[in-house]
LOKEMAR-637010 format. One record per residue (C-alpha): residue number from 1; residue in one letter; x, y, z. Coordinates in pm, 1 decimal. Layout:
N
<drendo resi="NUM" resn="A" xx="X" yy="Y" zz="Z"/>
...
This chain:
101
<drendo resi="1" resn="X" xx="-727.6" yy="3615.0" zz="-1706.9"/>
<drendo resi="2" resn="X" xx="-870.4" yy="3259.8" zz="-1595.2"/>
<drendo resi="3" resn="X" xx="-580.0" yy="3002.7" zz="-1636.3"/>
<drendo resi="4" resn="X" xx="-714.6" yy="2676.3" zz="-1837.6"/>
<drendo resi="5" resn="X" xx="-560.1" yy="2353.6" zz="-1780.7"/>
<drendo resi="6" resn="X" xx="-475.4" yy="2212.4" zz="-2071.9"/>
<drendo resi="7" resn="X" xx="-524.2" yy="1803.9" zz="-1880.2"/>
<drendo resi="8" resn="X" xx="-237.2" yy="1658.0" zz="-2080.6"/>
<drendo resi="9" resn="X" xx="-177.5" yy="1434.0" zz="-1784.2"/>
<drendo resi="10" resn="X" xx="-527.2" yy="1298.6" zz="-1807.2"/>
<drendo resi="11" resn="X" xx="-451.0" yy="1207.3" zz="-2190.5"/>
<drendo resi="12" resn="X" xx="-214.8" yy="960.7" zz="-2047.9"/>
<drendo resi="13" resn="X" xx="-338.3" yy="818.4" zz="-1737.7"/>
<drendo resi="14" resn="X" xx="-670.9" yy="743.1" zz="-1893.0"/>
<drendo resi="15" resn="X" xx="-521.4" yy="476.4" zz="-2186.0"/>
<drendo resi="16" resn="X" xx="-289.7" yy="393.5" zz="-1957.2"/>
<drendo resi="17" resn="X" xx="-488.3" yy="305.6" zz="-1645.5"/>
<drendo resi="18" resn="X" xx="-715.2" yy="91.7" zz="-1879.9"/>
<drendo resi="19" resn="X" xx="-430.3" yy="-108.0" zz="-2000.1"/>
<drendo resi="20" resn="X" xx="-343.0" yy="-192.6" zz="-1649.5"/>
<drendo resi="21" resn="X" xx="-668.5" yy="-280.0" zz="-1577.5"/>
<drendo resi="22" resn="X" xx="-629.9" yy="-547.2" zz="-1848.3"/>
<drendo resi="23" resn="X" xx="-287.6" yy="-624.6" zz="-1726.5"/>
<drendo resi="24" resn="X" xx="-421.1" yy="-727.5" zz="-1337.5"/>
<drendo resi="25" resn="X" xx="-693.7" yy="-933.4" zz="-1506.2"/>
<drendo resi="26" resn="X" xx="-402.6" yy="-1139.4" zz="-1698.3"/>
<drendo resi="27" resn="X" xx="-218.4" yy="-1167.7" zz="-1403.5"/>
<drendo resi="28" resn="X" xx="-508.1" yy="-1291.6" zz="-1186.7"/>
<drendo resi="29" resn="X" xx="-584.3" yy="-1523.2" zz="-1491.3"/>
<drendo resi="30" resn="X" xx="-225.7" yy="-1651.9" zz="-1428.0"/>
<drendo resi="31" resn="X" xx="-186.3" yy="-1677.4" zz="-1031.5"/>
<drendo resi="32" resn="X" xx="-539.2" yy="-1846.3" zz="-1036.4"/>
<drendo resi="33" resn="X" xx="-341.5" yy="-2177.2" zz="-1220.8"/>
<drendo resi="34" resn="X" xx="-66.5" yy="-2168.0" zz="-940.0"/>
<drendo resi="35" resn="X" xx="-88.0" yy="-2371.3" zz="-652.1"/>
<drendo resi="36" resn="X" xx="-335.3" yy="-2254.6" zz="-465.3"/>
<drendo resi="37" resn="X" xx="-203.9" yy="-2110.8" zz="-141.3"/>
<drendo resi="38" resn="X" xx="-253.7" yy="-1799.0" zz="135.7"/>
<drendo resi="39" resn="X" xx="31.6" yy="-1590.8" zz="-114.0"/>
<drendo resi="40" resn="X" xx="-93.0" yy="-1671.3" zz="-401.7"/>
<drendo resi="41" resn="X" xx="-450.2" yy="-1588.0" zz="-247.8"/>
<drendo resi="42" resn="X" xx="-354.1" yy="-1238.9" zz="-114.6"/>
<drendo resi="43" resn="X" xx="-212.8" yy="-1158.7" zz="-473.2"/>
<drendo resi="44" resn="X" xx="-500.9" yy="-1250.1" zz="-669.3"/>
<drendo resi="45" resn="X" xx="-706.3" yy="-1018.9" zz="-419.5"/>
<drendo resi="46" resn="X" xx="-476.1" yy="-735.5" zz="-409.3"/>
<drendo resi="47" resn="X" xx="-452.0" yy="-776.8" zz="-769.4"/>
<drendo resi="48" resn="X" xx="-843.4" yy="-718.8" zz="-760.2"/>
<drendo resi="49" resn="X" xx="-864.9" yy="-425.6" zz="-591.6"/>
<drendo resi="50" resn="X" xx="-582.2" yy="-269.9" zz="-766.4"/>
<drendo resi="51" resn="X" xx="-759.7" yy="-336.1" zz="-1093.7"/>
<drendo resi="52" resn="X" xx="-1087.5" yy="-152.7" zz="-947.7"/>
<drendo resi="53" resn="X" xx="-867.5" yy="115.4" zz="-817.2"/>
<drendo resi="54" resn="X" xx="-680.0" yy="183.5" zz="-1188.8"/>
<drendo resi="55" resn="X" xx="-1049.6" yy="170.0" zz="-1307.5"/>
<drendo resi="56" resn="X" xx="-1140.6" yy="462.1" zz="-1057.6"/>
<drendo resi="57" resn="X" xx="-832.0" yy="681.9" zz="-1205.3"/>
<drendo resi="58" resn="X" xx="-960.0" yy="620.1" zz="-1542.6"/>
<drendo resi="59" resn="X" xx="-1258.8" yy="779.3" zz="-1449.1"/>
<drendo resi="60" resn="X" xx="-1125.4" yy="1033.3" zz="-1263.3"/>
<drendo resi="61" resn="X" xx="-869.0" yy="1113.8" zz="-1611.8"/>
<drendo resi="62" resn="X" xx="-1221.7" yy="1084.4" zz="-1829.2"/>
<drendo resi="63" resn="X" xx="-1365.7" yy="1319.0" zz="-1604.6"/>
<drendo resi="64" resn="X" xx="-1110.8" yy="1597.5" zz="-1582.4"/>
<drendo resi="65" resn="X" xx="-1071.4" yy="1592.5" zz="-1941.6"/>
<drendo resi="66" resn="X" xx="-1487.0" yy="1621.0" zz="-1953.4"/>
<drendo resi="67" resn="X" xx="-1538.3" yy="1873.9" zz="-1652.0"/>
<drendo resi="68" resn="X" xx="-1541.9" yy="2251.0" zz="-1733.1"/>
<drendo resi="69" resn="X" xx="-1443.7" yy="2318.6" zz="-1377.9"/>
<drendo resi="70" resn="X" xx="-1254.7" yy="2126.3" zz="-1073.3"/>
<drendo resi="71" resn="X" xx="-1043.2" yy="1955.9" zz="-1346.7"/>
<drendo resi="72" resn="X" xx="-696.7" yy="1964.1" zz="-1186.6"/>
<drendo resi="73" resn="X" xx="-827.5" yy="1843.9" zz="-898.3"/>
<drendo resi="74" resn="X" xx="-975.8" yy="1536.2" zz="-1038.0"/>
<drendo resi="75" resn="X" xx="-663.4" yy="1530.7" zz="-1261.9"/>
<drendo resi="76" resn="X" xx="-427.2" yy="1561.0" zz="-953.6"/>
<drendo resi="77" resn="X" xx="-629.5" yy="1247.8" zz="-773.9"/>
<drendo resi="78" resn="X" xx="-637.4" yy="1022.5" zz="-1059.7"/>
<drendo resi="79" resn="X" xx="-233.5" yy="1094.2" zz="-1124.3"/>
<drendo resi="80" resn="X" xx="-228.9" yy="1005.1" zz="-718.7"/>
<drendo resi="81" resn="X" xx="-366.9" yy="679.3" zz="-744.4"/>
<drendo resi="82" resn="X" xx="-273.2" yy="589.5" zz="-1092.3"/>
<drendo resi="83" resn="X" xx="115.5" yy="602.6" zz="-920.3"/>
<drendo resi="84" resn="X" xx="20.1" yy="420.1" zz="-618.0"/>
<drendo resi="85" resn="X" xx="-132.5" yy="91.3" zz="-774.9"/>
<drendo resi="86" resn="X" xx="198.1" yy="127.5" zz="-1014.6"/>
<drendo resi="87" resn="X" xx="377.5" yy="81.7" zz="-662.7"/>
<drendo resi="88" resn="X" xx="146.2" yy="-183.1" zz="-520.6"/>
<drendo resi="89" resn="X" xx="180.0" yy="-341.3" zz="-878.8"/>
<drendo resi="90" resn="X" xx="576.5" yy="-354.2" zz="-805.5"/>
<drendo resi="91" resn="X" xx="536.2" yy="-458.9" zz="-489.4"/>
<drendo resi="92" resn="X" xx="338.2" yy="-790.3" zz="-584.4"/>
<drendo resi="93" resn="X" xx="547.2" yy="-831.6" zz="-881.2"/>
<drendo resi="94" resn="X" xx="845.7" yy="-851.3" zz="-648.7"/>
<drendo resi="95" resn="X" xx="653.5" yy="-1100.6" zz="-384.7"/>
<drendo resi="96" resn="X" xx="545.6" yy="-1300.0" zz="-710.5"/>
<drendo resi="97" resn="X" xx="858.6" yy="-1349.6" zz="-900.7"/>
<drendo resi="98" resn="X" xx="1136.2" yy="-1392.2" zz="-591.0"/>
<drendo resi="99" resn="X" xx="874.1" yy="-1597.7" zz="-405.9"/>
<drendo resi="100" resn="X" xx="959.5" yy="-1347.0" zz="-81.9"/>
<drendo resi="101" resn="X" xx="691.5" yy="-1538.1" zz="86.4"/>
């Protein structure tokens, strides 16, 4: 009998990953009326790419809930960097709000 994911993971990440898209946008909007210096620089990059990244695991979620076949693995990839950029997002937030540079 051929096993069928059911992609119940994807139902989250894809929402979610959105939302977080919106959430680095807000928080570029807000480290772009800082005083501009090199931190505050880095973060509103890294805050970029993370945002493109969460965009890439919402596609990758869209896609494993769309794909007859291969859906786990685009499932498993999307959970992967969904839970990264929730790290890197930590990471910043911590540099950002204790000023640890």
């Amino acid at each position: 009998m051929k096993q069928k994911y059911l992609n119940d993971l994807s139902h989250h990440i894809l929402p979610n990953s959105s939302t977080m898209v919106g959430v680095c946008i807000m928080v570029i909007t807000i480290v772009k009326t800082l005083s501009p210096d090199f931190v505050h620089y880095l973060i509103d990059e890294a805050l970029a790419i993370i945002s493109v990244v969460f965009m890439v695991s919402a596609l990758l979620s869209f896609l494993s809930i769309r794909a007859n076949n291969h859906s786990q693995k685009l499932e498993t990839y999307a959970e992967i960097l969904f839970l990264i950029e929730l790290g890197s997002m930590t990471i910043i937030t911590l540099v950002l709000s204790f000023d640890l540079f």
